[in-house]
C-alpha positions as CSV (number, residue, x, y, z in Angstrom):
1,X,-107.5,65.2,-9.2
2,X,-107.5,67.3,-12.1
3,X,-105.8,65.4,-14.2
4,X,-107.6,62.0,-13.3
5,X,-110.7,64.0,-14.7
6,X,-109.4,65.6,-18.1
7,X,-107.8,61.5,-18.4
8,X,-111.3,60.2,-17.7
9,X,-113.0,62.6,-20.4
10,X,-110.0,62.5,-22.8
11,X,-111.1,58.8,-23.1
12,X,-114.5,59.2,-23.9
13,X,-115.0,61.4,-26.3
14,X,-112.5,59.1,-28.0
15,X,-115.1,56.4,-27.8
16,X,-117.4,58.4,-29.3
17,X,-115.3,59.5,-32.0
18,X,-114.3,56.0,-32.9
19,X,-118.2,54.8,-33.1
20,X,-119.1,57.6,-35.1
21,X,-116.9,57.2,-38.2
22,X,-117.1,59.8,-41.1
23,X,-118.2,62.7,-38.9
24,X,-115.7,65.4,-37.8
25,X,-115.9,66.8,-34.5
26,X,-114.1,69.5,-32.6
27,X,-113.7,69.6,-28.9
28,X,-112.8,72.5,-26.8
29,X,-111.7,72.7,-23.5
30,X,-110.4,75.1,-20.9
31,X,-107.3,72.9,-18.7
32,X,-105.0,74.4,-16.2
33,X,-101.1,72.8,-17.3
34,X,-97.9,73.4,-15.7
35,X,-94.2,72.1,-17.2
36,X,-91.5,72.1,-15.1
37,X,-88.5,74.2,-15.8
38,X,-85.3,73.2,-17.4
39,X,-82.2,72.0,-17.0
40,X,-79.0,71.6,-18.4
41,X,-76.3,68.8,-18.4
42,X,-72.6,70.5,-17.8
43,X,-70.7,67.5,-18.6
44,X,-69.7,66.4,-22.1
45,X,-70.5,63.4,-23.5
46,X,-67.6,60.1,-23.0
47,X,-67.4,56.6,-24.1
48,X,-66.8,54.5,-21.1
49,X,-64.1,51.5,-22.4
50,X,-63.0,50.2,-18.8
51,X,-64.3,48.8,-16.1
52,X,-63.7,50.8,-12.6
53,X,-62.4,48.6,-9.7
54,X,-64.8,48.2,-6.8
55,X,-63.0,50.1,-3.9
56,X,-61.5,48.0,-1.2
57,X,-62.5,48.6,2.4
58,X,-59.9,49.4,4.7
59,X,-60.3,48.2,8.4
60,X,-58.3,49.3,10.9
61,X,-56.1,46.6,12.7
62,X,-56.9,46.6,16.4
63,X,-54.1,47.2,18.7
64,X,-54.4,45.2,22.3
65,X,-51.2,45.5,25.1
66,X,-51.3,43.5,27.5
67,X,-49.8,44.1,30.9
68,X,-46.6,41.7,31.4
69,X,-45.8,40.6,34.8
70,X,-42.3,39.5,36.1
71,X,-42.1,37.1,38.8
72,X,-38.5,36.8,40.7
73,X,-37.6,33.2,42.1
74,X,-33.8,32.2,43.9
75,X,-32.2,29.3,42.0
76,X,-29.3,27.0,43.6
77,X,-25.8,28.2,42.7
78,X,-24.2,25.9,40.2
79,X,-20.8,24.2,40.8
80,X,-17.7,23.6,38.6
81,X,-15.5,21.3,38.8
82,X,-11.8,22.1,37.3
83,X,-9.8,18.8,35.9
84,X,-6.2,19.1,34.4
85,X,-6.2,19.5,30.4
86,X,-2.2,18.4,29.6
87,X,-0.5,16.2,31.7
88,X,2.0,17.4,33.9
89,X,5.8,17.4,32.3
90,X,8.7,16.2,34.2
91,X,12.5,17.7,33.3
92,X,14.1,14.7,34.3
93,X,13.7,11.3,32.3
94,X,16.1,8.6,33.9
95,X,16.6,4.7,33.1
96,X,18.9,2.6,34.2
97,X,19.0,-1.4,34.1
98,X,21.6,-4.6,34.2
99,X,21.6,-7.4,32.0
100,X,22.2,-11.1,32.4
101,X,25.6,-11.3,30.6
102,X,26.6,-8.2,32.9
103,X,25.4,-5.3,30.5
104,X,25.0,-2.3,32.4
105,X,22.5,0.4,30.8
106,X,22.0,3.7,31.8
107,X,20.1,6.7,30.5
108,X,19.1,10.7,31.5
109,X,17.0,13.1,29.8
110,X,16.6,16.4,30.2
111,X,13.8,18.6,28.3
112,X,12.5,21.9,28.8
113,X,8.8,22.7,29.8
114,X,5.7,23.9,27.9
115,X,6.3,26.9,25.5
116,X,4.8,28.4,22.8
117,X,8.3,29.1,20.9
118,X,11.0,27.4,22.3
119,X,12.2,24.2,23.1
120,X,15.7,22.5,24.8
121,X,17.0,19.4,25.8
122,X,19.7,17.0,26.0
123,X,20.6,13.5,27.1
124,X,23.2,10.8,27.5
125,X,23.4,7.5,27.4
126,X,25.1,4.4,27.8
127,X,25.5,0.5,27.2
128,X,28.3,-2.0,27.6
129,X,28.5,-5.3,27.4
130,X,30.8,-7.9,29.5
131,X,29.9,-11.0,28.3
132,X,32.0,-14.1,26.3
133,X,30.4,-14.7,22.9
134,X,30.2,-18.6,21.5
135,X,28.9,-20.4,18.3
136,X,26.4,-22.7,18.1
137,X,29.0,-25.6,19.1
138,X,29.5,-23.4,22.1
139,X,33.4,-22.6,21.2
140,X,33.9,-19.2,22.9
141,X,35.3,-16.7,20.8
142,X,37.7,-14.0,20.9
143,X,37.3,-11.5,23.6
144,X,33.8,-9.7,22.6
145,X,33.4,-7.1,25.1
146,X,31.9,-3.8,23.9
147,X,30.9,0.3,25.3
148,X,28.9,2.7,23.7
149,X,27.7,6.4,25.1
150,X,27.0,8.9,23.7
151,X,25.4,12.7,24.3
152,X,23.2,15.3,22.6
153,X,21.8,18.5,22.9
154,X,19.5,20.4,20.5
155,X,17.6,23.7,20.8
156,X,15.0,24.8,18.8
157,X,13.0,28.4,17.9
158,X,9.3,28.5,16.5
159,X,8.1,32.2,15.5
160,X,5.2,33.1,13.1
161,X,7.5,34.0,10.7
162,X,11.1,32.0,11.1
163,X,12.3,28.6,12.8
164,X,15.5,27.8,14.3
165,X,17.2,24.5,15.2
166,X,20.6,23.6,16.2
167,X,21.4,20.0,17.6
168,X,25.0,18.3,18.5
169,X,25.9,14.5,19.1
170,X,29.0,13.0,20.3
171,X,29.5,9.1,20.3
172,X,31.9,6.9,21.9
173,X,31.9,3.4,21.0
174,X,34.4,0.8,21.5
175,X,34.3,-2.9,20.4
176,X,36.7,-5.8,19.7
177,X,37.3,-7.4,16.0
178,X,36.3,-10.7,17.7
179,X,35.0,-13.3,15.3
180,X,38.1,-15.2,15.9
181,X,37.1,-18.9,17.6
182,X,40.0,-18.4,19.6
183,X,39.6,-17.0,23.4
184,X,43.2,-16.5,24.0
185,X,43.5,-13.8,21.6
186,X,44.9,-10.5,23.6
187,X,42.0,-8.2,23.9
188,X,44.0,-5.1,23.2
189,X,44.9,-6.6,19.6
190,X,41.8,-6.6,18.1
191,X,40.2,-3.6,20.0
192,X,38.7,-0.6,18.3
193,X,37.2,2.7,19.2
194,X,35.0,5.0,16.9
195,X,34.8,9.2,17.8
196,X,31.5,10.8,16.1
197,X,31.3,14.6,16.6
198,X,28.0,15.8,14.7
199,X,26.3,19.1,14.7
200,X,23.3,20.1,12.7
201,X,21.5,24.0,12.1
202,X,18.9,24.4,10.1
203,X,17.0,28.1,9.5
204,X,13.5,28.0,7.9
205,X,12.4,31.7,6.5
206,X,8.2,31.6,6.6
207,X,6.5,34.6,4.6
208,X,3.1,32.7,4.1
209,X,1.4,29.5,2.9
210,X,0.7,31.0,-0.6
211,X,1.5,33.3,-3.5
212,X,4.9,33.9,-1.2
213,X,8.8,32.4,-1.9
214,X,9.7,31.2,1.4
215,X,13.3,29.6,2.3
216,X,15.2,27.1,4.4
217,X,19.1,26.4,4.9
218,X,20.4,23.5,6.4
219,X,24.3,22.9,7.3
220,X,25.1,19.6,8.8
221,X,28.9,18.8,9.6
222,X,30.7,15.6,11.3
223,X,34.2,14.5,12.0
224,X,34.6,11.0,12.1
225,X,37.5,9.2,14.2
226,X,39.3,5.7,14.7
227,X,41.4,5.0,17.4
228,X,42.5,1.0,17.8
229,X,44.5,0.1,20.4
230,X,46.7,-2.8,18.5
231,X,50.4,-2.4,17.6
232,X,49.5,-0.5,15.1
233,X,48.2,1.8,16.9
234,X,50.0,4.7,15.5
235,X,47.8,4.4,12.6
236,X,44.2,5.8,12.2
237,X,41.6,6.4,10.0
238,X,39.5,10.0,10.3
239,X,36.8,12.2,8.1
240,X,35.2,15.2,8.2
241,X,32.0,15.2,6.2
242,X,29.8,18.8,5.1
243,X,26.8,19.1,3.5
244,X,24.7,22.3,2.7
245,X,21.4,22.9,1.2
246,X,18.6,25.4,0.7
247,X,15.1,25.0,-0.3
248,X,13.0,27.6,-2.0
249,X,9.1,26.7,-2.7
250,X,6.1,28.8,-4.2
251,X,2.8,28.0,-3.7
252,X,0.0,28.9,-6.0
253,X,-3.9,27.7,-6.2
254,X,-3.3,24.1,-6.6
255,X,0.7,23.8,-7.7
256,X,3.6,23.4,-4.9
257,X,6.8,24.6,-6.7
258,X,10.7,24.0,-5.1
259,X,13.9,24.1,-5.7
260,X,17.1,22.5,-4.2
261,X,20.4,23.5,-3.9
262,X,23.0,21.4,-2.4
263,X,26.6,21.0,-1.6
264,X,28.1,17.7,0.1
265,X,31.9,17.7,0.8
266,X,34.0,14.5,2.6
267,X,37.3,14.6,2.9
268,X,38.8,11.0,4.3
269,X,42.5,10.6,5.2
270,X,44.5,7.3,6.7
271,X,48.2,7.5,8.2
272,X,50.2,7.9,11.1
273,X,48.7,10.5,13.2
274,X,48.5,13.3,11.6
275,X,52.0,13.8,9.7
276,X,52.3,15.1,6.4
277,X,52.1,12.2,3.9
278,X,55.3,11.6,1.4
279,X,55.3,9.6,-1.5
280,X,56.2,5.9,-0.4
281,X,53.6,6.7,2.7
282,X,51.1,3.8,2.8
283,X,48.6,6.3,3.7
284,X,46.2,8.3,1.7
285,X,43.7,11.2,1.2
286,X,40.6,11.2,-0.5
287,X,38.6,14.3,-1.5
288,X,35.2,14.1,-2.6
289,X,32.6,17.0,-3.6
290,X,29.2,16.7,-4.9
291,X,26.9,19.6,-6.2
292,X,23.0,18.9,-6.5
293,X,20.5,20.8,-8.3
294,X,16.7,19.5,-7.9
295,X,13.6,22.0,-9.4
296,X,9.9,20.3,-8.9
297,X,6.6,20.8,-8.8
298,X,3.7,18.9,-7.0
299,X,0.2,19.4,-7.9
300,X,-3.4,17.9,-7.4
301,X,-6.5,17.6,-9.4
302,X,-9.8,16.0,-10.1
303,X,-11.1,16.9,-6.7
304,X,-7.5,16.3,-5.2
305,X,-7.9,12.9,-5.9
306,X,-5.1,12.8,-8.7
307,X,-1.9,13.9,-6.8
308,X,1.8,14.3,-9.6
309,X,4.9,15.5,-8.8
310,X,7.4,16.1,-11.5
311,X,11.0,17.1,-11.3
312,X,14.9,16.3,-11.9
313,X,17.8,16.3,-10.3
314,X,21.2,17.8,-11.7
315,X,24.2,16.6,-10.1
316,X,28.0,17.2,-10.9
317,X,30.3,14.3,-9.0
318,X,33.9,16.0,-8.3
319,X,36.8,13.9,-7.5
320,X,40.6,13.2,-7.6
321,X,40.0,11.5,-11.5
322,X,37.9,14.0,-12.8
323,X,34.4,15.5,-12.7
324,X,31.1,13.6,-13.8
325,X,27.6,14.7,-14.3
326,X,24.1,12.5,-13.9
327,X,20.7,13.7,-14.4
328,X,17.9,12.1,-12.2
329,X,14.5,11.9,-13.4
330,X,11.7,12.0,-10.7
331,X,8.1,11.4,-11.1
332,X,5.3,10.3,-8.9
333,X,1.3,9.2,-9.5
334,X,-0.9,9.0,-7.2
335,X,-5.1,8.7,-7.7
336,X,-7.2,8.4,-5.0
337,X,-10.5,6.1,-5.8
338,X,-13.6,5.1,-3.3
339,X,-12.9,7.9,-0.8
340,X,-9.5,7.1,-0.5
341,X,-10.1,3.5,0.6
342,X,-7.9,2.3,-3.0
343,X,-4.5,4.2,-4.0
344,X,-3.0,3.0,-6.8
345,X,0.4,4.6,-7.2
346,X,3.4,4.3,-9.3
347,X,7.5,6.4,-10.1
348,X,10.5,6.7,-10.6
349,X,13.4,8.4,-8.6
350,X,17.3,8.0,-8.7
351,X,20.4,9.6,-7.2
352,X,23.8,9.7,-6.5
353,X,25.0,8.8,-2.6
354,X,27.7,9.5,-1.1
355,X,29.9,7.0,0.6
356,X,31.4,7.9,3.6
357,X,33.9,5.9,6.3
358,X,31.6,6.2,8.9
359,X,28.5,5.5,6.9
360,X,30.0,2.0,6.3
361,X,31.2,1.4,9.7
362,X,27.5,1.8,10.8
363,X,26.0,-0.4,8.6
364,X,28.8,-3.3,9.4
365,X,31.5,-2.3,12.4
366,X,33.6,-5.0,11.8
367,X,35.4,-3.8,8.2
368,X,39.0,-2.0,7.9
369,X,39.7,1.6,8.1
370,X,41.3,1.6,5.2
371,X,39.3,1.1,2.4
372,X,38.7,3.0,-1.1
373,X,35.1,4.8,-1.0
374,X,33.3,5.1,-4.2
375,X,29.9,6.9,-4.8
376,X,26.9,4.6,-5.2
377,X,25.3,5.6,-8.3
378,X,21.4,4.5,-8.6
379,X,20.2,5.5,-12.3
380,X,16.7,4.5,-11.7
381,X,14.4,2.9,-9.2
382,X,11.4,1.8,-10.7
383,X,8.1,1.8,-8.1
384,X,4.2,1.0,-8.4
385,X,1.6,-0.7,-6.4
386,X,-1.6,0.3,-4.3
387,X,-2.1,1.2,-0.6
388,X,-5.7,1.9,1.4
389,X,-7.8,0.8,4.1
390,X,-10.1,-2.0,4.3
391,X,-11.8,-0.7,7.2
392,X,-11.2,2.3,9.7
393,X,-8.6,-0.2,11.5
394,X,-7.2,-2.1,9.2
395,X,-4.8,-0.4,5.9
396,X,-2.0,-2.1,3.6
397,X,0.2,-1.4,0.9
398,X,2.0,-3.7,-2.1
399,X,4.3,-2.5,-4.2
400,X,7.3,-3.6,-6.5
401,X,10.5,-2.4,-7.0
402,X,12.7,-2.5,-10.0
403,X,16.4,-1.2,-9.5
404,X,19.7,-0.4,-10.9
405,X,23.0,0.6,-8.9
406,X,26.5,1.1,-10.0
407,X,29.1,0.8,-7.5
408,X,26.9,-0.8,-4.7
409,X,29.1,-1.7,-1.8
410,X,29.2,-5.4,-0.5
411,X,31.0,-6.4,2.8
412,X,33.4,-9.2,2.4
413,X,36.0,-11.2,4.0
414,X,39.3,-10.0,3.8
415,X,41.6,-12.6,3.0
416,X,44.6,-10.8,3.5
417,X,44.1,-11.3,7.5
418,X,45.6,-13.8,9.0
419,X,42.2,-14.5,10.6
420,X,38.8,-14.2,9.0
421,X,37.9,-11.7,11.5
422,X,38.2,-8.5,9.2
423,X,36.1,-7.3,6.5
424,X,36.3,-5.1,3.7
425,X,34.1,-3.4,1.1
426,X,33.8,-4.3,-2.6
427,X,31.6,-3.0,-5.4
428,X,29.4,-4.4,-7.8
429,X,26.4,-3.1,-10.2
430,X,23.1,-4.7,-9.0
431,X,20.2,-5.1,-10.8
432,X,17.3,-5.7,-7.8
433,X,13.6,-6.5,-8.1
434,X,11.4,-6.2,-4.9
435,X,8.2,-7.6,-4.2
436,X,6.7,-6.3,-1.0
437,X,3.6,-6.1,1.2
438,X,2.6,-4.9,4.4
439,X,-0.5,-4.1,6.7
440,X,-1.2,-2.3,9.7
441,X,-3.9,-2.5,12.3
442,X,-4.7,-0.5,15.1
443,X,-7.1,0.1,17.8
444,X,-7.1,3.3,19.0
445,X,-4.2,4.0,21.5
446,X,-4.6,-0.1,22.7
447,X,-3.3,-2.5,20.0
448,X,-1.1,-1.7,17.0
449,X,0.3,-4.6,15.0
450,X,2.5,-3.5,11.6
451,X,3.3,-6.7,9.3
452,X,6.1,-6.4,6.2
453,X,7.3,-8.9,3.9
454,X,9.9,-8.7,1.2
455,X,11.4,-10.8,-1.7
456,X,14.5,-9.9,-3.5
457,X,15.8,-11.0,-6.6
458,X,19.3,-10.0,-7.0
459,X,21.7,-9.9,-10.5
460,X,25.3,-8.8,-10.2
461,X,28.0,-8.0,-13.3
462,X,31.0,-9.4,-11.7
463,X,30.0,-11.4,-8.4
464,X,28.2,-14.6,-8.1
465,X,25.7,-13.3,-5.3
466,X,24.9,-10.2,-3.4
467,X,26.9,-10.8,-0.5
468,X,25.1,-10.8,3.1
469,X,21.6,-9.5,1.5
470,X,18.8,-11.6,2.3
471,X,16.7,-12.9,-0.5
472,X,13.1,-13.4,2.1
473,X,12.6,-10.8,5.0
474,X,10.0,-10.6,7.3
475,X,9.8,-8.2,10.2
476,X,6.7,-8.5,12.7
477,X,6.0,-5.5,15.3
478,X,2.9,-5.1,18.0
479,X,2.4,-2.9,20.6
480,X,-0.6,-3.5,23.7
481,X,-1.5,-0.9,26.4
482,X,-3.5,-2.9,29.2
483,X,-5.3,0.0,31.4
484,X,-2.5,2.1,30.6
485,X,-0.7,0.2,33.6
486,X,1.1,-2.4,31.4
487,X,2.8,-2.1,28.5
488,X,4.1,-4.7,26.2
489,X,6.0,-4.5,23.0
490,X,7.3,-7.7,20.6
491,X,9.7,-7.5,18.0
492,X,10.4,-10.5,15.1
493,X,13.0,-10.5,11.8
494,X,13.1,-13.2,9.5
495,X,15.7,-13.3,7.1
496,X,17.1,-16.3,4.7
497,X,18.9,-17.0,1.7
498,X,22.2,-15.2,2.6
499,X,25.3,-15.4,1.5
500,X,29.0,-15.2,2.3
501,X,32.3,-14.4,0.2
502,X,35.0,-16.4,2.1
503,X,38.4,-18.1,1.3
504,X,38.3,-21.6,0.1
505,X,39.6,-23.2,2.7
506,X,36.8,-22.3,5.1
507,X,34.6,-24.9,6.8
508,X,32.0,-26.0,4.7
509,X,32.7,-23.4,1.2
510,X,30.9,-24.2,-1.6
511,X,31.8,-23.2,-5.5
512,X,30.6,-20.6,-7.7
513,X,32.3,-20.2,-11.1
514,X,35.3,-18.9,-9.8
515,X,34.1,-17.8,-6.1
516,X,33.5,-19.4,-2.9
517,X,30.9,-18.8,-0.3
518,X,28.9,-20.1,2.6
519,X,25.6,-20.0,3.2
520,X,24.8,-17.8,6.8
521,X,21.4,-19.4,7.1
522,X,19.1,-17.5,8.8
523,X,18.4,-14.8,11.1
524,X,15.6,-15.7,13.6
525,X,15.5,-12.4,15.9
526,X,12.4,-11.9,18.2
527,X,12.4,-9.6,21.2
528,X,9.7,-9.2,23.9
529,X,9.4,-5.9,26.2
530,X,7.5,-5.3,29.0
531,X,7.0,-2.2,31.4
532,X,4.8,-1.9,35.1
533,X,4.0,1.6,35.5
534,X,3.8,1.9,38.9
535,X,2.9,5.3,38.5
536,X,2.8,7.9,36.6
537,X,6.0,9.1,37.7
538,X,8.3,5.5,38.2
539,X,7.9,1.8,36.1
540,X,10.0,-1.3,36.0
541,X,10.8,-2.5,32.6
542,X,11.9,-5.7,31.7
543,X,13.6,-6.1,28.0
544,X,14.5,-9.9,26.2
545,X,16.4,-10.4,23.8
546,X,16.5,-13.2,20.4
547,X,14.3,-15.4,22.5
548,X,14.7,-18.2,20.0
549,X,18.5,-18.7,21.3
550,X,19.5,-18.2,17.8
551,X,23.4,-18.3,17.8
552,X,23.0,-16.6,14.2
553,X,25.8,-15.1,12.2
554,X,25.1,-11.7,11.5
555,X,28.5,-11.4,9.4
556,X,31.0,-14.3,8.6
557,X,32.2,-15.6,11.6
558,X,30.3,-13.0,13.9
559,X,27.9,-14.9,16.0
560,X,25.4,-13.0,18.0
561,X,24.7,-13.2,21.6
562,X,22.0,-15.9,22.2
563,X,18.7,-15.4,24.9
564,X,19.6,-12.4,26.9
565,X,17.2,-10.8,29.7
566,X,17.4,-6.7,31.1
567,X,15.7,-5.5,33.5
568,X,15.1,-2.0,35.1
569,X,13.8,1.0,36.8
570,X,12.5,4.2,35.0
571,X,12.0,7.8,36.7
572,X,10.6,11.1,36.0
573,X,11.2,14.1,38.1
């Protein structure tokens, strides 16, 4: 209150003052003033140059539990049923059947059961045949009768780290020289009988799929024997054949590296039992011995789709007139395009076979004993085309072949018989181009149907035609599985343009330069199977045979049998 009035009078006397200019006057006054006590700043003086983050509030999360409940209920027990994974095996395998011109046919396996590292077997079998044989103007030939068995056993050993297989064969098979058209001809005269003793071991050495050398030796050995029952019996023909070889490989990242070492030995004799020949003997031995050599590599690329192998083969040829040496190029190209649906593909390969007695006599039965064996020399074979799949059913291949052999054995008549009824072997060097395609379809386990055809063109140094090869084949096989109850299987080869080296004074020869021949015509073979499955366990089979009724001749003067119908029983126990 104070204040208000020393404000009030302060103001005043200033009016007054101010309206009396030029006059000096001096006020006193008497004023009770208090000033309020000091204080001092501690801190220093700063210079704020940041700004100071507004503190963030920090909530507490809340923590809620809540109470879980468990509630028990029964549920129905579930049930399994149990079905059989593999299919029972059966020991036992047996077939036997009987044939319209009185073939008897009989056949029993026996194989071991499930195992994870070992497996056994053997079986025999048997087929004869004694039925006449005519030509298609129904003259009945020379006794035709024939018998073939035979029986093998093998054994086999799978570890992690080694496999083991041994096997054996023996073969009977007896048959009569008959493409005489004469059926007074003494059976015994023209009868023959082939021995085959083969055994087989081969040991595979398994350290690993890659960065590891692993081995295998094989060792394969036959003896070969002829026994006919004419008046020359005395006489026969038998070999003993040997081969040997081991296989290293390597494998590393994308490369597949081998080498091949081989030995093949055949030593074939001819003469009166087994005497000591003389000089003057009309018998004869021949030695043979071959040595191979073959290092390789395979390897893939570009996503695997470019697959090359590379390699050679060394080989030395030892025989009675000297030793020769061949080298063997061998190449392969393959590049996979569109997912594999288009292969185009393309080599070349060559070696040096050996000829043996009783590799003839399987190809053609019907030739001497007695004949020289020389081995087939192939240079080169040429090969490209393209394979694939047009759909997931459906695949093909085409390719072409261009070839060159020295020494390629050709069956022929022998003149020297007095009937045409014997053949012999003689050798040429063939030049051979082959055009061939095939296709395959299948559905699933049901239908499978496999088509190939071939055409050949043949050029010879010294003969006018490559004896009994066929120019056009075509071979036709389908299989069909109806409920897996019935099964039926068909069969067809087509071949033409064949030809025949005869004398020339045989019905209907024809001239070439110097030669004369005949043409065989051709070979129209279809066969039809059929099998009931009864059960599982027994089925009745029913087999026919060239059901065109082609009286063909699959040699000079060798007619086949025409229709022919087996039937049967099969058994597993």
């Amino acid at each position: 209150m104070k204040a208000l009035i020393s404000t009030f009078v302060f103001l005043l006397t200033g009016l007054q003052i101010w309206a009396q200019q030029g006059e000096n006057i001096t006020i006193y006054t008497i004023t009770n003033q208090q000033v309020e006590p000091a204080t001092r700043i501690l801190e220093n003086p700063k210079i704020i140059d940041s700004v100071k983050a507004t503190a963030v509030k920090d909530y507490p999360l809340l923590f809620f539990q809540a109470e879980t409940k468990i509630l028990l209920d029964t549920i129905e027990a579930a049930t399994v049923e149990t079905s059989e994974q593999l299919a029972k095996l059966y020991p036992f395998y047996v077939k036997a059947g009987i044939g319209s011109v009185i073939m008897p046919l009989g056949e029993i396996y026996y194989t071991s059961d499930r195992s994870r590292n070992m497996v056994y077997g053997a079986h025999l079998k048997h087929l004869s045949s004694f039925g006449d044989i005519k030509d298609r103007s129904k003259t009945v030939y020379a006794p035709a009768q024939y018998d073939r068995s035979s029986a093998n056993a093998y054994f086999g050993l799978n570890e992690r780290n080694y496999q083991l297989k041994v096997d054996a064969n023996y073969s009977n098979n007896g048959f009569h020289y008959y493409g005489i058209p004469i059926d007074t001809i003494a059976a015994d005269s023209i009868a023959q009988r082939f021995h085959l003793m083969k055994g087989a071991a081969e040991y595979v050495w398994l350290r690993g799929d890659s960065a590891k050398l692993n081995l295998s030796f094989q060792a394969n050995y036959q003896h070969f024997l002829t026994l006919p029952t004419d008046t020359t019996k005395v006489w026969r023909s038998k070999e003993d054949n040997f081969a040997f070889k081991t296989r290293g490989w390597y494998n590393h990242k994308n490369e597949h590296f081998y080498a091949d070492l081989g030995l093949r030995y055949n030593g074939y004799k001819r003469g009166i039992l087994d005497s000591v020949y003389a000089i003057g003997d009309t018998g004869f031995v021949v030695n043979n011995n071959i040595i191979d050599f073959k290092p390789g590599v395979w390897t893939q690329a570009l996503s695997e789709r470019l697959k090359v192998e590379l390699g050679v083969t060394i080989t030395a040829d030892i025989g009675q007139l000297g030793t020769d040496f061949f080298v063997y190029p061998h190449a392969e190209f393959k590049y996979a395009m569109f997912n594999n649906i288009f292969i185009p593909y393309i080599g070349l390969r060559g070696g040096l076979k050996q000829n043996t007695l009783q590799g003839l006599t399987q190809a053609n039965p019907f030739i001497r004993t007695n004949i020289a064996l020389r081995n087939e020399h192939n240079p080169y074979d040429i090969y490209a085309g393209f394979k694939g799949s047009l759909s997931k059913t459906l695949s093909f291949n085409v390719g072409v072949h261009f070839l060159h052999i020295e020494n390629k054995a050709f069956f022929v008549t022998d003149t020297l018989a007095t009937f045409d009824n014997y053949l012999t072997v003689t050798y040429d060097t063939l030049n051979q181009t082959t055009f061939e395609g095939s296709m395959t379809y299948q559905a699933g386990e049901k239908l499978k149907i496999d088509v190939l055809g071939r055409y050949n063109m043949y050029q010879l140094y010294h003969n006018a035609f490559a004896w009994n090869l066929p120019v056009l084949q075509f071979t036709a096989r389908g299989a069909y599985n109806l409920y897996d109850k019935f099964y039926a299987q068909i069969d067809a080869n087509i071949e033409t343009g064949r030809k025949a080296l005869v004398r020339a004074s045989a019905p209907d020869a024809m001239l070439e330069g110097t030669q004369s021949y005949v043409d065989l015509g051709a070979i129209v073979d279809v066969n039809l199977g059929l099998e009931y499955r009864y059960t599982p366990r027994v089925s009745l089979f029913l087999q026919a045979n060239n059901l065109a009724a082609q009286r063909y001749n699959r040699w000079y003067s060798y007619p086949v049998q025409p229709f022919q119908v087996m039937g049967g029983i099969t058994a597993r126990f």
